[in-house]
ZAZATOR-307727 format. One record per residue (C-alpha): residue in one letter; x, y, z. Coordinates in pm, 1 decimal. Layout:
REM residues N
{"A" {X Y Z}}
...
REM end
This chain:
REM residues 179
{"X" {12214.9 11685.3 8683.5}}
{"X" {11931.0 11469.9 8590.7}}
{"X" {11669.1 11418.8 8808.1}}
{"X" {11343.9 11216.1 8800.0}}
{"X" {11032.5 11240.3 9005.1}}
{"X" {10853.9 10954.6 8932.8}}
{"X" {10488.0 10912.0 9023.9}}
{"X" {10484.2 11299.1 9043.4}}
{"X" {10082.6 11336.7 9000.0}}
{"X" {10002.6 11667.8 9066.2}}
{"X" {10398.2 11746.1 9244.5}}
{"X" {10606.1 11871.2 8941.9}}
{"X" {10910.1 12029.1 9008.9}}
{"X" {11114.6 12282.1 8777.6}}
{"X" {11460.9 12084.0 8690.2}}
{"X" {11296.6 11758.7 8754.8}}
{"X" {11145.5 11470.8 8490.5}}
{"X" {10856.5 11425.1 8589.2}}
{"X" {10647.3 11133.0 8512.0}}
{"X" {10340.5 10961.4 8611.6}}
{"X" {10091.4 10687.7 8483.1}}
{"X" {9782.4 10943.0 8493.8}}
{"X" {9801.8 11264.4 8347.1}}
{"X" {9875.3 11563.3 8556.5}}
{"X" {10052.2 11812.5 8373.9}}
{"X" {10393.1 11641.9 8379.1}}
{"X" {10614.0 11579.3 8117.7}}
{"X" {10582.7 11213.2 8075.5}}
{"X" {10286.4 10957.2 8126.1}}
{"X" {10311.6 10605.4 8072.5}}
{"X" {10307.3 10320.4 8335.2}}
{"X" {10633.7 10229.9 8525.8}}
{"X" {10569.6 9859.2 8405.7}}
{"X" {10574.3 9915.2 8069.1}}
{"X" {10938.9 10069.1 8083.2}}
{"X" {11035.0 10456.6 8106.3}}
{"X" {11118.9 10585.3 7782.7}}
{"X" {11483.1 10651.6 7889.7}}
{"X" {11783.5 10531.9 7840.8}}
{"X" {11991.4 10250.8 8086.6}}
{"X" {12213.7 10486.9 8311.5}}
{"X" {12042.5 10780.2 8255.4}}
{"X" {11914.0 10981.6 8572.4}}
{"X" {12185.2 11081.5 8885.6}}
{"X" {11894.5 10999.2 9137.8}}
{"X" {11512.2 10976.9 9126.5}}
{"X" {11248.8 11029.0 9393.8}}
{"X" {10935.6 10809.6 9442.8}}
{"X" {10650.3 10967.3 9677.5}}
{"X" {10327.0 10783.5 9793.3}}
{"X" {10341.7 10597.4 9420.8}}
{"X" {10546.9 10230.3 9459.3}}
{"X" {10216.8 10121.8 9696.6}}
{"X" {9977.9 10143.9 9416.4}}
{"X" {10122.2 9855.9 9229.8}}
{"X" {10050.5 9474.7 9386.2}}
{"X" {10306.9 9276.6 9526.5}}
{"X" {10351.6 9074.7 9219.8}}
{"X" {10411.0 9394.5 9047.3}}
{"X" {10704.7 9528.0 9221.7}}
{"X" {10994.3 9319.0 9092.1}}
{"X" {10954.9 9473.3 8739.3}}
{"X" {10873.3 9857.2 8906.4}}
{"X" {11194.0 9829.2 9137.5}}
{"X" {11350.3 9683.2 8853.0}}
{"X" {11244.1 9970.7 8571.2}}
{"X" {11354.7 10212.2 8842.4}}
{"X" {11684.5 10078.0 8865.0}}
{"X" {11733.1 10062.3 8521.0}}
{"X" {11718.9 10406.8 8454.9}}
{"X" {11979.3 10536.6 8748.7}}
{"X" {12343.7 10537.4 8644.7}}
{"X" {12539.7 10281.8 8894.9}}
{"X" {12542.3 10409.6 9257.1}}
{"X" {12251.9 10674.8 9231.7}}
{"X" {12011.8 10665.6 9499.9}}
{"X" {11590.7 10611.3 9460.7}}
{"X" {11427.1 10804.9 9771.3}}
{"X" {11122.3 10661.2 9822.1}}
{"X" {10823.4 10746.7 10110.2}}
{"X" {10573.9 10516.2 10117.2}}
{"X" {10248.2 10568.3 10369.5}}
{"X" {10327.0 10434.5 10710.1}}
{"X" {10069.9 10151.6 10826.2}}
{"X" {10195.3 10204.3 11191.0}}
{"X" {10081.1 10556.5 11212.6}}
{"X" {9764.8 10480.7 11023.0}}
{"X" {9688.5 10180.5 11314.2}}
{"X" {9821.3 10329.1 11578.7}}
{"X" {9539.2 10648.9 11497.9}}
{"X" {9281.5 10281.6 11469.8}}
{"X" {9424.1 10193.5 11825.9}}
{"X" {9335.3 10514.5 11986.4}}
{"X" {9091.4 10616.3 11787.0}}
{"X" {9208.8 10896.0 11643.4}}
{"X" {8956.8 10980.1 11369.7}}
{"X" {9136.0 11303.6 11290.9}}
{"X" {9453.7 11138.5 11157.2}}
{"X" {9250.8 10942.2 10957.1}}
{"X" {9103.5 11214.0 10744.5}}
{"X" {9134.5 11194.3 10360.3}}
{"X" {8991.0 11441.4 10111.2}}
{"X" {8634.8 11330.4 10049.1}}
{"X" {8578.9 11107.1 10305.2}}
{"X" {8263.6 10932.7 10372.5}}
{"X" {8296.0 10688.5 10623.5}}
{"X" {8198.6 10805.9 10974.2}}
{"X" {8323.4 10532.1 11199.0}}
{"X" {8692.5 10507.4 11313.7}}
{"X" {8715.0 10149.4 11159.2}}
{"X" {8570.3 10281.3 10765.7}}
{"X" {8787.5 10563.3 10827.9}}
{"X" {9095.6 10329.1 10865.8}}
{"X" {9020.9 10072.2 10585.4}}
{"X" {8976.3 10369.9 10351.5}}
{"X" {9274.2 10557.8 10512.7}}
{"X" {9512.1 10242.1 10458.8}}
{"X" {9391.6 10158.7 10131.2}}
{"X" {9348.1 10506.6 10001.6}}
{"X" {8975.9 10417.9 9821.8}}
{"X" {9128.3 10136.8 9717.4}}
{"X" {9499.5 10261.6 9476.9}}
{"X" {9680.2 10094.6 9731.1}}
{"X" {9745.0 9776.1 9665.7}}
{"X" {10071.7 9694.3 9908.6}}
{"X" {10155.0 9789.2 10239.1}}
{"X" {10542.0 9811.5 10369.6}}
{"X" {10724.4 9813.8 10688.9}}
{"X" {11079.8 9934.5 10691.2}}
{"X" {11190.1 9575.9 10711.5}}
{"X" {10981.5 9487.2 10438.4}}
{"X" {11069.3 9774.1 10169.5}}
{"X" {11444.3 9693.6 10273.6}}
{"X" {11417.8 9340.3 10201.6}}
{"X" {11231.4 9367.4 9880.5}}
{"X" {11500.9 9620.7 9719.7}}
{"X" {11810.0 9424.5 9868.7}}
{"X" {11629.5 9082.3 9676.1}}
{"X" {11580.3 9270.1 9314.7}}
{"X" {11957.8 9348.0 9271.7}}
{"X" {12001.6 9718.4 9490.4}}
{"X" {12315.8 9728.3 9660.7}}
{"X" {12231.9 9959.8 10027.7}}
{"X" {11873.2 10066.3 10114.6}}
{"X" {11762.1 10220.1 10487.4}}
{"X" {11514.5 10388.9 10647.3}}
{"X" {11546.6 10809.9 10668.0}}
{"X" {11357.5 11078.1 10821.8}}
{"X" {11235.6 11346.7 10657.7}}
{"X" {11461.0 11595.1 10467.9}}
{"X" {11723.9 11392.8 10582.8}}
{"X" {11982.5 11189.8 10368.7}}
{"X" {12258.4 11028.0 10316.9}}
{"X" {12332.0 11087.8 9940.0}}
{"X" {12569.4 11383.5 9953.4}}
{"X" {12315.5 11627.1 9733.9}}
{"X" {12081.3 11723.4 9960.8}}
{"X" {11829.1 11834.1 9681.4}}
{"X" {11722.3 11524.7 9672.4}}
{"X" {11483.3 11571.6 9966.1}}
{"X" {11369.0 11893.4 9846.8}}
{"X" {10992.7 11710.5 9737.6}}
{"X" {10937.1 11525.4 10044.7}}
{"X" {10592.0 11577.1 10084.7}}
{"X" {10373.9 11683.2 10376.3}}
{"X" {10570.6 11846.7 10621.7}}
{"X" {10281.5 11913.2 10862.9}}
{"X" {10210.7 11542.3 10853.6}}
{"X" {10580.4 11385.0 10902.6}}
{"X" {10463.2 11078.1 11063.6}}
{"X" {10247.2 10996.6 10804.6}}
{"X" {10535.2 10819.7 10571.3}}
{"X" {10800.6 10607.9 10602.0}}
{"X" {11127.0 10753.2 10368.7}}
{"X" {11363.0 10497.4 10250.5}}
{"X" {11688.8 10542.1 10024.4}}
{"X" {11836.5 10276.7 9820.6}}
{"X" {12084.5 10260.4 9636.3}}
{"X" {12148.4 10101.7 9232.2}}
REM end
């Protein structure tokens, strides 16, 4: 089974390819949009966490694009992405606490939210479930949904087993789509 964990950072996983643009340990480095250095058909699924919002909106045709690419035909992506609702909601209610990020500065609710929902800055798109399913149904993927965490529908279950931040569930939307 070959698996790949792209935009790992500092989450490798034995039995995974791991691969990021910075380097963290992982096998690979090299930017998404500059092509994988893998074969057409290659990897049974793949797993994206907190990494597909760093790239700009004009960027993401060629990144979903690369992704899909490199899964053989009907292998599922999982993807979590953070969740701007959670993220204003804290905003709404003020919340600083849900707000925190490592090495945070700001002290009022509202610096703590601009810096929360743009991470310092590496994030450079936001999605809604509407919006992450409309952008992989327009660049050629046949099925994507929203999921909750740990769950799936692809029938190998493994592929959940690097969802991130347990403690902090509402903190990402998960999405699956399918090549």
């Amino acid at each position: 089974m070959r698996r790949l964990n792209w935009g790992s950072s500092f989450h490798t996983a034995e039995d995974w390819t791991n691969s990021d643009r910075d380097p963290h340990g992982q096998e690979h480095v090299g930017d998404l949009l500059d092509g994988l250095p893998f074969p057409d058909d290659y990897f049974d699924y793949a797993v994206s966490h907190h990494a597909l919002q760093m790239f700009a909106y004009q960027e993401l045709p060629k990144a979903t694009a690369e992704l899909r690419r490199v899964l053989k035909p009907s292998a599922p992506l999982r993807i979590s992405v953070p969740d701007p609702f959670r993220a204003f909601r804290a905003w709404q209610d003020g919340d600083a606490g849900a707000l925190v990020i490592p090495d945070s500065v700001e002290s009022t609710i509202g610096g703590k939210f601009s810096a929360y929902i743009t991470w310092y800055g590496t994030n450079k798109t936001v999605f809604t479930p509407e919006f992450m399913v409309e952008l992989f149904l327009r660049h050629g993927w046949l099925k994507v949904w929203e999921v909750d965490f740990q769950k799936t529908g692809f029938a190998d279950t493994a592929i959940t087993e690097l969802d991130t931040r347990p403690d902090r569930r509402k903190e990402s939307l998960y999405f699956e789509a399918y090549k």
